[in-house]
Every structure is written in C-alpha cells, then in structure tokens.
C-alpha positions in Angstrom: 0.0 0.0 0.0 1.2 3.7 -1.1 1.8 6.0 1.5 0.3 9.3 0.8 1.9 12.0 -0.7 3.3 15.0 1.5 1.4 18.0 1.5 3.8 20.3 -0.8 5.2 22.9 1.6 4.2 25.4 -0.8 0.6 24.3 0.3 0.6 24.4 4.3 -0.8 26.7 6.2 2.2 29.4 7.0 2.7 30.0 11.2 1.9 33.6 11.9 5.1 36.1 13.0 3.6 37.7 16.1 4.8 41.1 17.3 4.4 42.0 21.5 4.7 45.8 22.0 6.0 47.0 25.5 7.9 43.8 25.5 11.1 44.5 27.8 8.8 44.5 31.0 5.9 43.6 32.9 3.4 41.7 31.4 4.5 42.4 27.8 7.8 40.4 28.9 6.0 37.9 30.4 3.9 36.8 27.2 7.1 37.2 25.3 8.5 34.6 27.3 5.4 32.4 26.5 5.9 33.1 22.8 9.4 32.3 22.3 9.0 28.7 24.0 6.2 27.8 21.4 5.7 26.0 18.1 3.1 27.7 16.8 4.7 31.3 15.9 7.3 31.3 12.8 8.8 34.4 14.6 8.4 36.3 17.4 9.2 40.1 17.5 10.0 42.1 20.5 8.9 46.1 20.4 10.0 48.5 23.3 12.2 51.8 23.8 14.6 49.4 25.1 16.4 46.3 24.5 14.9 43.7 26.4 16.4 40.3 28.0 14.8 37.7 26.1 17.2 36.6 23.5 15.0 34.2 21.5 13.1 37.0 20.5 13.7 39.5 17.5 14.3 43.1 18.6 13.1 46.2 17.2 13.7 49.1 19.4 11.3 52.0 18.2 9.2 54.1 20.7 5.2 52.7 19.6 4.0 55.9 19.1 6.5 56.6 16.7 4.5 57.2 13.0 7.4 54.8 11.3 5.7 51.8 13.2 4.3 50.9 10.4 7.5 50.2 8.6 8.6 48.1 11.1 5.8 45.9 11.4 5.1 44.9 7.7 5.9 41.1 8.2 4.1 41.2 11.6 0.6 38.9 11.1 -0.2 38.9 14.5 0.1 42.5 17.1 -0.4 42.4 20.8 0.4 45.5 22.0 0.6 46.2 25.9 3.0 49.4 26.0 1.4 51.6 28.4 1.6 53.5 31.6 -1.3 52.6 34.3 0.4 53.8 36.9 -1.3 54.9 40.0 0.8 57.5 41.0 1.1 58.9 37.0 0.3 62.5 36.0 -3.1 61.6 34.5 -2.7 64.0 31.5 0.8 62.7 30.2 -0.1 58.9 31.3 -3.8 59.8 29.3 -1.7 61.2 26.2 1.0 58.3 26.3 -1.6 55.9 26.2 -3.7 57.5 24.0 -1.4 58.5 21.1 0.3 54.6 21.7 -3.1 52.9 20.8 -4.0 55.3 17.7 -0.4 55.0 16.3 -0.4 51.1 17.0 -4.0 50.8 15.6 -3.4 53.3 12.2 0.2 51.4 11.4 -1.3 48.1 12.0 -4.5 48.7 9.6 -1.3 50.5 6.7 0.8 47.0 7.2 -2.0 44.9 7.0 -1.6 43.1 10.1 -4.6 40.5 10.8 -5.2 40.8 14.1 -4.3 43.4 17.1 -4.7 42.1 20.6 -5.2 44.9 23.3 -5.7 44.8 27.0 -8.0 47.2 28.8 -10.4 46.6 32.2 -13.6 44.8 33.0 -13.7 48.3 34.9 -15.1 49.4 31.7 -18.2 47.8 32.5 -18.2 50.3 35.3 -19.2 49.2 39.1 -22.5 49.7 40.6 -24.6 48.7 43.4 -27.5 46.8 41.0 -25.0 45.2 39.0 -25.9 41.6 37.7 -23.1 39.1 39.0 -21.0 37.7 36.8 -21.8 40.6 34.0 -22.0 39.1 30.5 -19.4 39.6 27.9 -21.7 41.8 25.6 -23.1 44.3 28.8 -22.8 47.6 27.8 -20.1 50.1 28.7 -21.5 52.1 31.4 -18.0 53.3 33.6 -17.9 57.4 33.8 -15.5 58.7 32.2 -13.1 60.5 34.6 -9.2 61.3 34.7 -8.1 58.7 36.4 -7.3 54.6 34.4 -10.7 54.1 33.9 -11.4 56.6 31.8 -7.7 55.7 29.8 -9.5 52.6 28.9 -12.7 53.7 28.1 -10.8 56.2 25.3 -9.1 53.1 24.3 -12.2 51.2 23.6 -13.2 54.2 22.0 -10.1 54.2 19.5 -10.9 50.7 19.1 -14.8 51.2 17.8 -13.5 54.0 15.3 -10.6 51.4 14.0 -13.2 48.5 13.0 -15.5 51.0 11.0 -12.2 52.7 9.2 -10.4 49.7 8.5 -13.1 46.7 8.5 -10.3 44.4 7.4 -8.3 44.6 10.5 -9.4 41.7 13.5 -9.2 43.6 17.0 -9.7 41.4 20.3 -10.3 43.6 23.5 -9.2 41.2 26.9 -11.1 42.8 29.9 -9.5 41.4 32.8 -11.4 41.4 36.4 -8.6 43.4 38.9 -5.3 42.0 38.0 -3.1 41.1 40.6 0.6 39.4 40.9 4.2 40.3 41.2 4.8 44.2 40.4 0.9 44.8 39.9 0.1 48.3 41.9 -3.7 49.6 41.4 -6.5 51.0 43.1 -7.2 47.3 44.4 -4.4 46.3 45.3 -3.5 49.6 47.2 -7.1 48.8 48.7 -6.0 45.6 51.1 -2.5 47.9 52.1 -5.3 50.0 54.2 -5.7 49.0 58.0 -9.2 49.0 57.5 -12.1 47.7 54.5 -14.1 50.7 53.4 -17.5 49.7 52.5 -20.8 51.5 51.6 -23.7 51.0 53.6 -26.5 48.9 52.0 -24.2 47.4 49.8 -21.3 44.3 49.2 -18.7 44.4 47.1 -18.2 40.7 45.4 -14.3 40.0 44.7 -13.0 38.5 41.5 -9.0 38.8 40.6 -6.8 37.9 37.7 -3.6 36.7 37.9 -1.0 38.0 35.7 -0.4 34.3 34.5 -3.8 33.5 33.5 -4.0 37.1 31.8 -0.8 36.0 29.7 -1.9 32.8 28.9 -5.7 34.4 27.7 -3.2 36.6 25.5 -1.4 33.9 24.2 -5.0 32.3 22.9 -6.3 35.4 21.3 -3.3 35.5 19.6 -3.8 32.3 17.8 -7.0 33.6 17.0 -8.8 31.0 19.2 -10.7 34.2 20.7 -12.1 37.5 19.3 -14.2 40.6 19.7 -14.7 41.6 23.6 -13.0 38.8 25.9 -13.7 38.8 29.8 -10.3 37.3 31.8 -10.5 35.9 35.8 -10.9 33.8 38.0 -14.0 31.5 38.4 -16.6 32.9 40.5 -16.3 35.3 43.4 -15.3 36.1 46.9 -18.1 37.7 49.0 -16.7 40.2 51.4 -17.0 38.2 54.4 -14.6 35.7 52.9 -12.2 38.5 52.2 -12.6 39.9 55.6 -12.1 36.3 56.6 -9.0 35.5 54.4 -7.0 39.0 54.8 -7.8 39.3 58.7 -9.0 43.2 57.8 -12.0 44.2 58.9 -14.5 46.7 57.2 -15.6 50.0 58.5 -19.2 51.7 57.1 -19.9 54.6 55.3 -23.2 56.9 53.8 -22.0 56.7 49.9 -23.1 60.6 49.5 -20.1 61.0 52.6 -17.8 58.7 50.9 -17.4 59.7 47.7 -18.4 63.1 48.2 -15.4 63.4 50.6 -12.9 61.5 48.2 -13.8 63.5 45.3 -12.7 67.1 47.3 -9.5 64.8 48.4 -8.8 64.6 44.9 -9.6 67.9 43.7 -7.3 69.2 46.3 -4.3 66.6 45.3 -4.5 64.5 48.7 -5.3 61.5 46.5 -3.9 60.3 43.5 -7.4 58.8 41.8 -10.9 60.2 41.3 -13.5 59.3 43.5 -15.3 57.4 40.6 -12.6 54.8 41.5 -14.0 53.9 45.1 -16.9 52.3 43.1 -14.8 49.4 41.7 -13.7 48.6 46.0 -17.7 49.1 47.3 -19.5 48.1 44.3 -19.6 44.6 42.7 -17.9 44.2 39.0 -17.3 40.3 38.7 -17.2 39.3 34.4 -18.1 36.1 32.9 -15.1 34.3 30.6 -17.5 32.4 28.7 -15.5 33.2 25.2 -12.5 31.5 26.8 -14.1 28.9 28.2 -15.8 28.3 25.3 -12.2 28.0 23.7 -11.0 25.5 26.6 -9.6 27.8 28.2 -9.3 27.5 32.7 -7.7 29.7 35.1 -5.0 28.3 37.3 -5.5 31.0 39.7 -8.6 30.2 42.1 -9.8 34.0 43.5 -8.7 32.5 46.6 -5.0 31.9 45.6 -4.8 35.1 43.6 -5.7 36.7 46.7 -3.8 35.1 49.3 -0.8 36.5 46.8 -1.9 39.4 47.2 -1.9 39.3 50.8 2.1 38.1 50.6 3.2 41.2 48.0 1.8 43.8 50.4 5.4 43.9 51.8 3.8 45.9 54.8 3.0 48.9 53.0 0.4 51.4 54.7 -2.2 53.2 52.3 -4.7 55.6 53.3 -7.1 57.0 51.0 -5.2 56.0 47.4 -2.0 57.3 48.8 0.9 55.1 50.2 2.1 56.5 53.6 6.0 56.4 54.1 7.3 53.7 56.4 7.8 55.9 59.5 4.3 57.4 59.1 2.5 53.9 58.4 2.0 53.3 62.2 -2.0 53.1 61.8 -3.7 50.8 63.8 -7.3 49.4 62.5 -8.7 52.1 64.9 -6.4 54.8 63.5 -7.4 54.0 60.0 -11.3 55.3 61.2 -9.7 58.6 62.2 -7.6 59.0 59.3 -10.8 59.0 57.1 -12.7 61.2 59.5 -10.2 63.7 59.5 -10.1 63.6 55.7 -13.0 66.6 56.4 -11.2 68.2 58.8 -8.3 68.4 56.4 -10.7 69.9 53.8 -11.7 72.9 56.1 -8.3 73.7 56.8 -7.7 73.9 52.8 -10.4 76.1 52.5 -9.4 78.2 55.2 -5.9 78.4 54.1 -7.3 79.4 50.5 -9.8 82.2 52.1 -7.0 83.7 54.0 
C-alpha cells in the first residue's frame, strides 16, 4: 500500500510572526516569554524603547508611538500591543496622552501593514461598578463606567479608538481582553492599594463581590487570542467570586461603614485638592460589585490556574507591609495606623478639607 503523498510545503498553512509591544517588562515580557517557547509562531518580535532580556526573540527598538511603526511591522501577522503607563501614581494628563497616542499610532500602522489581528488589554472596569450590577456581568453588557481622569477613563478612550478602527479599517481583526482586577508580582492599582489599608471601606447597603486575575492567566488568555482562538470583547479571571466576608475572613481586615453621598463626596474634594492620587469614581470598583463572565474562553478551553482564593492570598504576601490611606501610600515611619487609627484618618479627611479652604480664604 502507497503512502500518501506530503502536503507540498508550498501548500501548508504558513505559522503567523507575532509582534508584542512593550515587551522588555511587565506583562508584555512575560507573554514574550510564552511566545518564544512555542511552536506555533514562525517568529516572534519584540517592540519596546529598550532592549529587552529575552534573546530568543527579534528586537526592534522604536518608541510605539513613533508614526514609522508601520514600517517596522510589515511582516508582523499577528500585534499584541501592551505598551502603556497605568500607573497609579502617574500624571493623569501625560499617562492619558502616552496611552492615548500609543493605541492610535499602533491601531493606524497596523491597519497601513496589513496586520490580521491586534490584541489589546484594557479593564472589566469598563463595564463600570454599581450597586445593582448583575453578578457575573456578560461579555456583551454595555459600557456604562464614567469617564473620569483617572485609568478608567484611559481605557474607556481606548475602547473608543478601538470602535473608530473596525469601521475605518473593517479588514483589521481587534480582540479587546477585559481582565477582572489583576493582581501578581509588580501589579500596583486601586485594588491592590485597597488591602494595604488597616481597614475595608465599605458603603452602607451594599457588598462588594471580589473577582482577581492573575497575571499568569492574563498572559496565557493573551497567548489564545493570539492564535485567534478568541475574538471581539473577551472577559479574563478567576471563576466565581469572593463575598466580602470571605475577604474579611482570608485578609484578617476588617470593614468600616460609610453613607456613599459621605464617601465619595469626601474623596472627590481629596482629589480635587491633590490629597489622593485617583478620582472618586474609582472607590466604586472597592464598594460596588464588578465580577465578568469568561465564557469566550471557556468556550475555547480555556481554565484559570488561579482560584480568587490563591490570587488573593498572593496578594496578601506582596503587600510587603505597606500602609495606604485613602489611594495614597504613607511612608514607612508614618504607616503606624492601627485598625482604629485608620477610622480617624478617614474622619479627618474633612477636617483636612476645612483647613484647605481656610488656608485658600485667608
């Protein structure tokens, strides 16, 4: 009996060249070094302002928002771009213009070099976080955050660039990962600062419900939509949730009570005044639930090998005994708050208010 002919090599399918933007650290390095190890990318090319470590990888040094992008991603197939600033502690108008002009000049380059498909990562925040919403949110809920200065409203400009690409370019595939709050070695936001406090702020009448994403299951979600395996608008996390008490139970924290008209009204003249480095809108995602169904990935196979449980407990460990009060980390020989202390310090937010407006009436 004949064995069958080889396929001609002219006729099989040709592995993709993928390209990872803001690939020398953090997450971007992370899924580079996920790339590099597999058999399913003819090349893998590495984009940052600097050189990275990874060896395996091609280098192209060029800053992303650089208009000549395009030239240097002509033989790219496949895009994932995570170059970005999210920084808490950022000047919201250069982090908002960095990420801003990074997206556009990724998005416009990609669509002139005829890349398939460009993989971006924004927030399940963009869902926004409310008091009535439905737990877990569907994949397809609408975008209902408020815009404000602060990440969230990065990401909902993002999304935004996004919506405009698809209609001016309707070859070009885009996959949007919304990740629930992502947490792991060198991850500093809103939530994690959140568990550095002494004590839990919580709204009266209502429960926050707590899902996490690890930065390994985020990279490996990346690595799927990739291959194509998922596309459009893709929820990332854990399964499930953890109800407060289990937090309160786990982290050994407990919660404290506030009127929401006090608590946000008091954090948004905190911010105003540059006592705190994010908007009040923030506070919704600690006091409100926000917990987002992964059905596309599951769908594609796809399991998390973080529980919400494990995720958090990591959490716990990377605190490294930092202090935070109100969004803002206290220096080690001020962080001597007790649980009781922590009441005051939010109390005397106000009091810190008057004396502003004193000062500024003088």
């Amino acid at each position: 009996m004949q064995s069958e002919d080889p396929v001609p090599t002219s006729k099989r399918p040709r592995q993709p060249v993928v390209a990872v933007t803001g690939a020398a650290s953090g997450i971007g390095r992370e899924l580079l070094a996920r790339l590099v190890s597999a058999a399913d990318f003819r090349r893998v090319v590495a984009i940052d302002e600097q050189r990275g470590d990874i060896r395996e990888a091609t280098w192209r040094v060029i800053d992303v928002r650089d208009p000549l992008l395009a030239n240097r991603i002509s033989d790219i197939d496949v895009l994932v771009h995570l170059a970005g600033d999210y920084a808490v502690d950022s000047d919201p108008a250069e982090r908002r213009a960095y990420n801003l002009r990074a997206a556009q000049t990724v998005l416009t380059a990609s669509a002139a070099a005829r890349v398939r498909r460009v993989v971006l990562v924004t927030s399940a925040m963009v869902y926004g976080a409310a008091p009535d919403n439905e737990v877990p949110l569907p994949e397809d809920s609408p975008v209902a955050a408020e815009p404000d200065t602060g990440v969230v409203g990065d990401y909902l400009e993002i999304e935004s660039l996004v919506r405009r690409s698809l209609r001016s370019h309707p070859g070009l595939e885009v996959t949007v990962l919304r990740p629930a709050a992502v947490v792991g070695p060198g991850v500093d936001t809103v939530i994690t600062r959140h568990f550095e406090s002494p004590r839990l702020l919580t709204v009266k009448g209502c429960a926050p419900r707590w899902q996490f994403c690890h930065v390994d299951d985020l990279v490996s979600a990346l690595e799927l939509a990739a291959h194509g395996a998922v596309s459009g608008v893709v929820g990332v996390g854990s399964d499930g949730w953890l109800e407060q008490e289990q937090v309160e139970e786990l982290s050994g924290i407990r919660r404290f009570e506030l009127p929401a008209g006090l608590t946000f009204g008091t954090a948004q003249r905190l911010h105003r005044l540059g006592i705190t480095p994010a908007p009040a809108t923030d506070l919704h995602y600690v006091v409100y639930p926000w917990v987002v169904d992964c059905s596309s990935l599951r769908e594609a196979g796809w399991k998390p090998s973080w529980t919400n449980e494990a995720a958090f407990a990591q959490l716990l460990e990377l605190r490294e005994n930092r202090t935070t009060v109100v969004g803002r980390r206290l220096p080690v020989k001020e962080a001597t708050l007790t649980a009781a202390g922590a009441t005051v310090a939010v109390i005397g937010t106000a009091a810190i208010v008057r004396q502003v407006r004193k000062k500024r009436r003088l």
